[in-house]
C-alpha positions in Angstrom: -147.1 -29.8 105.7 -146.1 -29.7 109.3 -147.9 -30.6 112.4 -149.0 -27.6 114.2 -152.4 -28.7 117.0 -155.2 -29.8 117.3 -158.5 -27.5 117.4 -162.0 -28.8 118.4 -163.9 -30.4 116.8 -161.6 -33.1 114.6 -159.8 -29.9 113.0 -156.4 -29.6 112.8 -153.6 -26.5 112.2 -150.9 -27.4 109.6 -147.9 -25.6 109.0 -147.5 -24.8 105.1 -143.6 -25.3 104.2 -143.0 -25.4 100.5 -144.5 -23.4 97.5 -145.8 -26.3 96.6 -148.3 -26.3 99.2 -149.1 -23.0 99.0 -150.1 -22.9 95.9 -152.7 -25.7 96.6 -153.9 -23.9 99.4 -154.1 -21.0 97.1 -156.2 -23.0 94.4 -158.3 -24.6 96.8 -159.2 -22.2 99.0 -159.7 -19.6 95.9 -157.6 -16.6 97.5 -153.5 -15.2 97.1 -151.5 -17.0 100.0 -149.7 -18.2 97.3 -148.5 -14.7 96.2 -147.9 -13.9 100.3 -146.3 -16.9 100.8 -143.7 -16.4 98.0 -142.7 -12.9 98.7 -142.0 -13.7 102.2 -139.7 -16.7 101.6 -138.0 -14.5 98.6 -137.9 -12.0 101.3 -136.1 -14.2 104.0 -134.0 -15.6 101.0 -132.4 -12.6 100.4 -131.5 -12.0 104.2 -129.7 -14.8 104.2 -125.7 -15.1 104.8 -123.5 -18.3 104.1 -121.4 -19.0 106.7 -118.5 -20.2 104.4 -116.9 -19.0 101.6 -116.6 -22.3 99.5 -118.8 -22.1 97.3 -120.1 -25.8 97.7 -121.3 -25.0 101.1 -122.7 -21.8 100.7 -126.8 -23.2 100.7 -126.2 -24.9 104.0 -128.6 -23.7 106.3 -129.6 -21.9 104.0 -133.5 -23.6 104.2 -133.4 -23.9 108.1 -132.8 -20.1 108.0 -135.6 -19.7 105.2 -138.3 -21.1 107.6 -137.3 -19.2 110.6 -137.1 -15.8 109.3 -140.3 -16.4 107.3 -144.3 -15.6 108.7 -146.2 -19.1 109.3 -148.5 -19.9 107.1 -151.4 -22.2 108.2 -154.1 -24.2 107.0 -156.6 -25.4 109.4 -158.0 -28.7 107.6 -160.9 -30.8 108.5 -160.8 -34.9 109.4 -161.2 -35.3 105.6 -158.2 -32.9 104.6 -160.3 -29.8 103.4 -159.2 -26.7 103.8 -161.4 -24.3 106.2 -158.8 -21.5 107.2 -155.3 -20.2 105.9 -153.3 -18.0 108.3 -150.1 -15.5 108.3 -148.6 -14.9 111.6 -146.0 -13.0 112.3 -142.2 -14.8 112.1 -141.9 -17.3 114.6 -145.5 -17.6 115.7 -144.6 -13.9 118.0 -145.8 -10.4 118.2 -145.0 -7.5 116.2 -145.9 -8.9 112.7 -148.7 -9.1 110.2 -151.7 -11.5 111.1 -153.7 -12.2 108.2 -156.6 -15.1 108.6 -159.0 -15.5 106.0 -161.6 -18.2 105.3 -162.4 -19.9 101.1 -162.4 -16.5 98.9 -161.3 -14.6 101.6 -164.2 -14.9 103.5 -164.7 -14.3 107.4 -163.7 -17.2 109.1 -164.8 -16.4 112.6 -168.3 -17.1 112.3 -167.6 -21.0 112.0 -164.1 -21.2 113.1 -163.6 -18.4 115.3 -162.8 -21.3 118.1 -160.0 -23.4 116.3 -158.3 -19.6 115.4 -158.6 -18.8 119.2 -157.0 -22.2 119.8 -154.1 -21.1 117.2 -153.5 -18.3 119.1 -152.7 -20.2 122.3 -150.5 -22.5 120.8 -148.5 -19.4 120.1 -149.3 -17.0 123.0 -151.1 -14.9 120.2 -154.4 -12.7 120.7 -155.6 -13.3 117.3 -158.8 -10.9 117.4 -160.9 -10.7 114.4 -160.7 -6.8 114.1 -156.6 -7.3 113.7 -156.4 -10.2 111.4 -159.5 -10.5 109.1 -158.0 -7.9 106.3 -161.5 -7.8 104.3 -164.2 -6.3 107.5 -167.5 -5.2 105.7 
């Protein structure tokens, strides 16, 4: 995981970077980011273009392109390291994507976190409004 800010209250935004961590964000926090999380990377795989022809060098870059063509996906975690929020943004952390934030069992996160998501979304210049990225409104 990668460092993304700090929220209040001791809770901190984490950037998740491997399937690896996805799929323990997807076990602990009993919802599909994992799923999400691997069709997007397949996705940005598949986009990218060596720059050589040889084929020993043809993965180089090949992950640094991966992770910026890719949605973020986020984990806010507690001082203890528990999970409390997963997030998709859009690629980059800009406008024009899919926003997806959902709490354990893809619950509504808002009620209790609704200020560490608002602080998300100023760490990226992001309106991150409940009504546009909680998928599951009842």
């Amino acid at each position: 995981m990668e460092y993304v800010c700090d929220a209040p209250n001791d809770r901190t935004w984490f950037r998740l970077v491997s399937e690896a961590e996805a799929m323990a964000e997807s076990a602990e926090m009993r919802h599909a980011v994992e799923k999400h999380y691997r069709r997007e990377r397949e996705k940005a795989a598949e986009s990218f273009r060596p720059l050589s022809t040889a084929f020993i060098e043809q993965e180089i870059g090949k992950e640094a392109h991966i992770q910026r063509e890719m949605p973020l996906f986020l984990t806010l975690r507690n001082q203890d390291g528990e999970a409390l929020v997963t997030a998709m943004l859009p690629v980059r952390g800009r406008g024009g994507g899919t926003c997806i934030i959902v709490g354990p069992g893809n619950t509504d996160p808002y009620p209790d976190h609704g200020d560490a998501i608002r602080t998300l979304g100023q760490h990226y210049g992001l309106t991150l409004e409940r009504a546009a990225c909680f998928p599951y409104r009842r």
